[in-house]
C-alpha positions as CSV (number, residue, x, y, z in Angstrom):
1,X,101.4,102.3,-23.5
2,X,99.8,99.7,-25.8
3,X,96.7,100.6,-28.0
4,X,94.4,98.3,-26.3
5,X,95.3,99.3,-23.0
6,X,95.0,102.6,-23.9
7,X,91.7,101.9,-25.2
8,X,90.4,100.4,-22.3
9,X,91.5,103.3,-20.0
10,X,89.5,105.4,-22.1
11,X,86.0,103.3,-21.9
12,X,86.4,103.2,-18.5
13,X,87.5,106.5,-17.2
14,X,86.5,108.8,-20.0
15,X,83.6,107.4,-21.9
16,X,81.6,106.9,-18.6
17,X,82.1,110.4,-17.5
18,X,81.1,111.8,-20.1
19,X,78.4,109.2,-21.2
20,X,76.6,111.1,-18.0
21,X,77.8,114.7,-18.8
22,X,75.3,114.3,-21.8
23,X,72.3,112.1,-19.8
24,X,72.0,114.1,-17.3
25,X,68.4,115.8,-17.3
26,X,68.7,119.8,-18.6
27,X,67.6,121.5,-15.4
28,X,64.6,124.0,-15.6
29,X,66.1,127.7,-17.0
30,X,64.9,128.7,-12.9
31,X,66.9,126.3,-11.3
32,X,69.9,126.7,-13.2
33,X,69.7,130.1,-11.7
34,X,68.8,130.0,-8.3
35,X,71.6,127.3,-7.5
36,X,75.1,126.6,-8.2
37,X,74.8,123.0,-7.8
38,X,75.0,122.4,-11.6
39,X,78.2,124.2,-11.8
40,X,79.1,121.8,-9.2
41,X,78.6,118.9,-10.6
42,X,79.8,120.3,-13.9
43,X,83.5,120.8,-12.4
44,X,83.3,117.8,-10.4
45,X,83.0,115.7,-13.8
46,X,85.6,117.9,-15.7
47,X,87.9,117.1,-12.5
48,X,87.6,113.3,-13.0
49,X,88.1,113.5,-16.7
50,X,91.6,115.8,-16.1
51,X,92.9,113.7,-13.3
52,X,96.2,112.9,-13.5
53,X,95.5,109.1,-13.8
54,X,93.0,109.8,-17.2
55,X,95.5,112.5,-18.2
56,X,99.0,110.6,-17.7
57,X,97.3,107.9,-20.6
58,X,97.9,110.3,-23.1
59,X,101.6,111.0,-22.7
60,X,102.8,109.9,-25.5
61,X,99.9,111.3,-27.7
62,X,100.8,114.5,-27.2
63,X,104.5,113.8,-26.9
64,X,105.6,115.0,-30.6
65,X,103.3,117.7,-30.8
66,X,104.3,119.1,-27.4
67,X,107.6,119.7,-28.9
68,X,106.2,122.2,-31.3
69,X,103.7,123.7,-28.5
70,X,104.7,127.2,-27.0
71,X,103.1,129.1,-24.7
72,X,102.5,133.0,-24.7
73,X,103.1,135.2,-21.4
74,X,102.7,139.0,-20.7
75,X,103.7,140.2,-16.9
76,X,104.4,136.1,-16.6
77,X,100.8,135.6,-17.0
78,X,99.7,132.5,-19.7
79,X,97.5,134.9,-22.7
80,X,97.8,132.1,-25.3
81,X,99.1,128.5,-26.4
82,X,100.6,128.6,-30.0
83,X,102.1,126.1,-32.4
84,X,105.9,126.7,-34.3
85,X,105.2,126.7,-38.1
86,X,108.5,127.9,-38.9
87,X,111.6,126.6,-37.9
88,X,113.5,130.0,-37.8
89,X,110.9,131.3,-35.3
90,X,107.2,131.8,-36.5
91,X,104.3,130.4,-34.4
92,X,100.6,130.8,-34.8
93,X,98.3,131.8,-32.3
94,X,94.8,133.1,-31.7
95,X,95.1,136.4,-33.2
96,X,92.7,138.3,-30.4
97,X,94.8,137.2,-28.1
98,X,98.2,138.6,-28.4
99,X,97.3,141.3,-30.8
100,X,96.0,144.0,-28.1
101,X,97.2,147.7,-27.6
102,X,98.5,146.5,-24.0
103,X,101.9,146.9,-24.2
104,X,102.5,147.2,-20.3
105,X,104.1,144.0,-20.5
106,X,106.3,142.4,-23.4
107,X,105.1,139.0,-25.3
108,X,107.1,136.2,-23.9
109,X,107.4,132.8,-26.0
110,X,108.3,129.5,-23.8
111,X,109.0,126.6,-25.4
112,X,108.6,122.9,-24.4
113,X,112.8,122.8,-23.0
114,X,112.4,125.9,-20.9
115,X,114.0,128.6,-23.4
116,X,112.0,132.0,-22.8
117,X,112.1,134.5,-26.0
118,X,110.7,138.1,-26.5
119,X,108.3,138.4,-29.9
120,X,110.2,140.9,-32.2
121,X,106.5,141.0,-34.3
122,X,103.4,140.4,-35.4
123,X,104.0,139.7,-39.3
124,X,101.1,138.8,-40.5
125,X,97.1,138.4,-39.1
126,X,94.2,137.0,-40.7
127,X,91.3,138.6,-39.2
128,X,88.6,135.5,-40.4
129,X,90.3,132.7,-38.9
130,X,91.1,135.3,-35.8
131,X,95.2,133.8,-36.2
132,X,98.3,135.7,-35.5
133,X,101.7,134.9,-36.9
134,X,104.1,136.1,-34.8
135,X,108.0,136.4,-34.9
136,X,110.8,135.2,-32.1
137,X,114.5,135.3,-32.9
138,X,115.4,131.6,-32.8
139,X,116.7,129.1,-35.3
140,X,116.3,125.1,-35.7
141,X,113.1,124.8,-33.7
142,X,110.9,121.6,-34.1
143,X,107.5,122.2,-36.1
144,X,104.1,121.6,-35.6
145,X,103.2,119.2,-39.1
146,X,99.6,119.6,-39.8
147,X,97.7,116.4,-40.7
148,X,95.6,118.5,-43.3
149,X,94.0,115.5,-44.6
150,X,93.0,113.8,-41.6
151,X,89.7,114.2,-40.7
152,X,88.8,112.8,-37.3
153,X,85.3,111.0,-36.8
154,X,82.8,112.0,-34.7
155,X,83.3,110.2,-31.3
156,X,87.1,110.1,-31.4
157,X,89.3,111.3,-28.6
158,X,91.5,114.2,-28.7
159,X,93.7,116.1,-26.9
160,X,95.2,119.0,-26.4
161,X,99.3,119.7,-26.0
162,X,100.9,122.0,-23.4
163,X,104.2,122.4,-22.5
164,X,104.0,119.6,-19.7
165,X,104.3,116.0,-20.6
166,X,100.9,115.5,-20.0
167,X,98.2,116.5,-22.4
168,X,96.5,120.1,-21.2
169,X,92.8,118.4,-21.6
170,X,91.6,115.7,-23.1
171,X,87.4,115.7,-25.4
172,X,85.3,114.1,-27.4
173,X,85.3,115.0,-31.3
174,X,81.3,115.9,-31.7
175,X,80.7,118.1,-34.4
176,X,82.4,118.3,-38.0
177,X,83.5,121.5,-39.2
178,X,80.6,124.1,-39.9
179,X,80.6,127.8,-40.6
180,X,80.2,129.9,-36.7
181,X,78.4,133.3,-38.3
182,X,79.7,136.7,-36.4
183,X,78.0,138.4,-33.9
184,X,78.0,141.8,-33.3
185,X,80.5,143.7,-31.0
186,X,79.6,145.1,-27.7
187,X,81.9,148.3,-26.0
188,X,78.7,147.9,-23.0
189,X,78.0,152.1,-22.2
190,X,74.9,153.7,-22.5
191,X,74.9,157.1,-24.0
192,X,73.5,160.3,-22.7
193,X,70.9,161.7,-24.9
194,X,71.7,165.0,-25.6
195,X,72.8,166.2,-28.7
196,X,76.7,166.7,-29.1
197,X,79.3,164.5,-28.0
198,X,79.4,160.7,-26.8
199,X,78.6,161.2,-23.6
200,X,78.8,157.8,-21.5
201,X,75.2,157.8,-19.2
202,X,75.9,154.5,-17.7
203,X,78.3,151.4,-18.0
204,X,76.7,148.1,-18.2
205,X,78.4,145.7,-15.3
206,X,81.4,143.2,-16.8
207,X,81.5,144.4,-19.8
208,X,84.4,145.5,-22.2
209,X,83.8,149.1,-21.1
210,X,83.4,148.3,-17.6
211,X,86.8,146.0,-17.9
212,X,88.9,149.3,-19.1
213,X,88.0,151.4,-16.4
214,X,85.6,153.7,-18.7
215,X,83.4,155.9,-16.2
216,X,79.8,157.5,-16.2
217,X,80.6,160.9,-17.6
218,X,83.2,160.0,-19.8
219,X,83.0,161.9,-23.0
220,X,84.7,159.4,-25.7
221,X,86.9,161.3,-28.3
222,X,88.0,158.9,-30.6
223,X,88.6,155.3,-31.2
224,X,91.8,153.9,-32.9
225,X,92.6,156.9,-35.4
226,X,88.6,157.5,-36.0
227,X,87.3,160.8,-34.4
228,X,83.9,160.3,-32.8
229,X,81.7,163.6,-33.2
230,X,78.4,162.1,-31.8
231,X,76.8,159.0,-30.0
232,X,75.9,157.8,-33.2
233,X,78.9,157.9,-35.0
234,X,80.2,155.6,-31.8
235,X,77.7,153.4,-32.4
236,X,78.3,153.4,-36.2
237,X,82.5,152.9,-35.3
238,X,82.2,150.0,-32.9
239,X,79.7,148.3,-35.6
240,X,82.7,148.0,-37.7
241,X,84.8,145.9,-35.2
242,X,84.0,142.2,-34.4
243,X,84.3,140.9,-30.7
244,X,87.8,140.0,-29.6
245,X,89.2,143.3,-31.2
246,X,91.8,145.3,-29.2
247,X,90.8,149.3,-29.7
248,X,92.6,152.3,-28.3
249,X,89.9,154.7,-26.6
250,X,90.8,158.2,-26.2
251,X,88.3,160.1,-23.9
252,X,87.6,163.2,-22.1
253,X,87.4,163.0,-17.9
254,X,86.6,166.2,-16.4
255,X,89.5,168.7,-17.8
256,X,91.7,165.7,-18.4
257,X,92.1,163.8,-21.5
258,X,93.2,159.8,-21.4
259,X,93.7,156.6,-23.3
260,X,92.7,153.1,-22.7
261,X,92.6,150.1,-24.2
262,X,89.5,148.1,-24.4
263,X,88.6,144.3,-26.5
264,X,85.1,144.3,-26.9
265,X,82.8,141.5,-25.9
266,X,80.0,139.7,-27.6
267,X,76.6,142.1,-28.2
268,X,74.2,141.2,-25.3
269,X,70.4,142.9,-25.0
270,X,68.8,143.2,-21.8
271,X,67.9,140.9,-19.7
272,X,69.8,138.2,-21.4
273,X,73.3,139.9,-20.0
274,X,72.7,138.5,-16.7
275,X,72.2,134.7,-18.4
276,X,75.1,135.4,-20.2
277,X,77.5,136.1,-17.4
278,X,76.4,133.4,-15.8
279,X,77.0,131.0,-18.5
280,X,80.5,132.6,-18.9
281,X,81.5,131.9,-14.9
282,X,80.2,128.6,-14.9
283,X,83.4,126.7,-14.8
284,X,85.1,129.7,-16.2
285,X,84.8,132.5,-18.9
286,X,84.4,132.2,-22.7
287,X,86.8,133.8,-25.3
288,X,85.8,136.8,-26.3
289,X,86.2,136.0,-29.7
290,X,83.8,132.8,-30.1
291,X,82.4,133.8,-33.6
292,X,82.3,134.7,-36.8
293,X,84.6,131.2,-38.4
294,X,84.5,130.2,-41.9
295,X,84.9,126.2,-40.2
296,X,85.3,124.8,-37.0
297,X,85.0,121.7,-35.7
298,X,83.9,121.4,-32.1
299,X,84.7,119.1,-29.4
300,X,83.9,119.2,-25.4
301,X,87.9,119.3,-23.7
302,X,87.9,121.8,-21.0
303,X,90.0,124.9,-21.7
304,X,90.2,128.2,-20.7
305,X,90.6,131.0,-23.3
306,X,94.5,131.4,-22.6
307,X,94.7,127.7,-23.2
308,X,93.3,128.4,-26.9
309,X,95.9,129.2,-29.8
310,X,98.0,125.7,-29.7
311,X,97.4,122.2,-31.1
312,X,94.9,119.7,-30.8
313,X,96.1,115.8,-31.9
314,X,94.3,112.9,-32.1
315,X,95.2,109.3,-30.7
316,X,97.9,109.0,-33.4
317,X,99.3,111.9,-31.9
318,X,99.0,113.9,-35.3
319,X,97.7,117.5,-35.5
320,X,94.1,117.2,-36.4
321,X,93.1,121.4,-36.0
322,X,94.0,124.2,-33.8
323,X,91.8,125.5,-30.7
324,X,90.4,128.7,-31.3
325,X,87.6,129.8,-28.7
326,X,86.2,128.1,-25.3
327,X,82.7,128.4,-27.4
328,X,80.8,127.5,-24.3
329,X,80.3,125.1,-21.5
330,X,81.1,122.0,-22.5
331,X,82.3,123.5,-26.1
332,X,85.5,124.0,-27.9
333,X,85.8,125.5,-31.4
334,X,89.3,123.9,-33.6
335,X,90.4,125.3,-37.0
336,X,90.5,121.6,-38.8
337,X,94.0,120.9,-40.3
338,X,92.9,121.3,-43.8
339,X,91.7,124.4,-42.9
340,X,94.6,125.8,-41.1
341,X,97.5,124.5,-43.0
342,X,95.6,127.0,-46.0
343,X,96.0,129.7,-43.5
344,X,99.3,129.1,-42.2
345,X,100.4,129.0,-46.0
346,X,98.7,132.7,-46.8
347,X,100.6,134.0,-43.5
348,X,103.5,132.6,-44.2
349,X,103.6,134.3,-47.8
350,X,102.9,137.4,-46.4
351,X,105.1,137.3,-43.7
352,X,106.7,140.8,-43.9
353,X,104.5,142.1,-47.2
354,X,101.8,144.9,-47.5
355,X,98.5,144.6,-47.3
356,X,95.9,143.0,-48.8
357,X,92.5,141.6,-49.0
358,X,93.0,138.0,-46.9
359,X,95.9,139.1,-44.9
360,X,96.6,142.4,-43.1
361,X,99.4,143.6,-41.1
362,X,99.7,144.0,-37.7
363,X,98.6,147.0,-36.1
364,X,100.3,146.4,-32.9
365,X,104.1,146.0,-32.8
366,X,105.8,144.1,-29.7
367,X,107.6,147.0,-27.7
368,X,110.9,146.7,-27.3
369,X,111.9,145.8,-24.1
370,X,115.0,145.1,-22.3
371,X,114.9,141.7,-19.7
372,X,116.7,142.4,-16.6
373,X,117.9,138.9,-17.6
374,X,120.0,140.6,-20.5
375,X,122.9,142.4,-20.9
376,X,122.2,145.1,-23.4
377,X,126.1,145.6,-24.3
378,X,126.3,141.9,-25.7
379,X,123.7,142.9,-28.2
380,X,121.2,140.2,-27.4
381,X,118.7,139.4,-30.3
382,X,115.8,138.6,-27.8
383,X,116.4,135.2,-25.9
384,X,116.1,135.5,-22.3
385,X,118.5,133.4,-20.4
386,X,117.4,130.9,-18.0
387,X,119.7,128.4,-15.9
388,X,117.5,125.6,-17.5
389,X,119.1,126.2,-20.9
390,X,121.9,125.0,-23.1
């Protein structure tokens, strides 16, 4: 499509929708409460902006990039979006993401053709960018070329690539990178207290406790490799982790002992848990890992936290950052290129190599798994077949 149609497409059908996402009058903090009409109008407004028609302008934005866009899968489900950095099979992702001690289900890649592959590993994390470098068994795949010295302007359309044609979202470019300080890490139990063990008293509703199936009564044991004697040395232990990070919980129910896994949330006091949630269903929940970036820049395209992880190009169709956290209603956080082709450098370098102060391995290995696709006599590195591919 030419530029200036383009263009106009985008005053008409864009620009005005969102010219009245930002006018419209903040509703008292009661009213956004007691009714779910602003949520209502909220999706209607996101609805007109990802129509189809808005949507199919951007086609050939996103068209290069898309080739380098994969998406990540456990049990068939979408977890993550990632981009090929690599052509002999590394992708970056959000790290909180796919790095989890759930290893019910096997990593899937999919790439833009329909080819399916299982992860063989997690080579490399770095924990302050929350990224993930990940391994498939594949050779000659295109890559994602970061436009590390182009620096969008505030006001400019972006969009973000999927593995369809069209673009996943489209958003406005409104804030240049800044620094997004942590916050603290919530597991959500309150502890019995008597001296002795961690003793769980109550679980607080929807939180990370209350999402792995942890109990009143529960007597917690020990988190990762870390013993826990008392409820303060729990409290002490989940200080160290940031939200977003996968743990391994082993706990004491009645006579039996058990392991879950939990990713903590965001720390929440009081009465502002139940604002909270509500901000988090309004149109859909917020990664769980929203904070604690050296720079991000933020723009306002509508994703859901599985949809974080891949590429975000601008109307030249070159990769300007990578989306890292649904930050809030109407805000999405994106590594800027600069930024993440540093990272992807470090990662790369480490790929493989010990430990150290920027970049750590992973502490989660993809389980092997055997597809019912496969046939394990013909020694199959990892692809699963599909009738869709060459």
């Amino acid at each position: 499509m030419p530029r200036f149609r383009l263009n106009l497409l985008l005053s008409i059908l864009v620009i005005a929708p969102l010219a009245g996402l930002v006018l419209v009058p903040t509703p008292a903090r009661a009213q956004i409460f007691e009714s779910d009409g602003v949520a209502m109008r909220f999706m209607k407004r996101i609805h007109q902006r990802n129509s189809s028609e808005v949507l199919g302008a951007f086609q050939g934005v996103v068209n290069h990039a898309r080739s380098a866009t994969v998406e990540l899968k456990r049990g068939g489900k979408q977890v993550a979006l990632g981009g090929i950095v690599d052509s002999n099979g590394l992708i970056v992702t959000k790290g909180s993401l796919v790095n989890t001690y759930d290893d019910e289900a096997p990593l899937v890649v999919e790439t833009a053709n329909g080819d399916q592959y299982l992860t063989s590993e997690i080579v490399a994390l770095d924990k302050e960018h929350d990224l993930a470098l990940i391994r498939i068994d594949a050779r000659n795949l295109p890559v994602m070329e970061i436009a590390a010295d182009n620096k969008p302007a505030v006001g400019s359309i972006l969009a973000t690539s999927g593995l369809d044609e069209q673009p996943v979202a489209i958003g406005v470019y409104g804030l240049e990178p800044h620094k997004v300080e942590v916050k603290n890490a919530m597991l959500g139990v309150m502890l019995s207290q008597r001296p002795g063990p961690a003793v769980v008293d109550q679980v607080v509703e929807s939180s990370a406790a209350d999402s792995a199936g942890i109990l009143a009564e529960d007597i917690i044991l020990s988190i990762n490799d870390t013993a826990i004697e008392t409820g303060t040395h729990l409290i002490e232990t989940v200080r160290t982790f940031e939200p977003g990070d996968s743990l391994r919980l082993t706990l004491r129910r009645a006579e039996q002992e058990m392991q879950l896994s939990v990713i903590l949330g965001e720390w929440v006091a009081g009465r502002g848990q139940a604002r909270h949630e509500f901000q988090n269903h309004l149109g859909g929940e917020l990664s769980t890992r929203r904070s604690g970036f050296p720079a991000v820049f933020q723009h306002d395209s509508y994703l859901q936290p599985e949809q974080c992880g891949g590429p975000v190009v601008n109307l030249d169709g070159k990769v300007v950052g990578l989306n890292i956290a649904r930050a809030g209603r109407v805000a999405t956080y994106a590594i800027p290129g600069n930024e993440l082709s540093t990272a992807v450098t470090k990662m790369l370098s480490a790929a493989g190599a010990t430990r150290n102060s920027e970049i750590v391995q992973s502490r989660v290995s993809a389980k092997p798994v055997i597809s019912e696709n496969m046939d394990p006599s013909a020694g199959n590195p990892g692809w699963i077949p599909r009738e869709t591919s060459n």
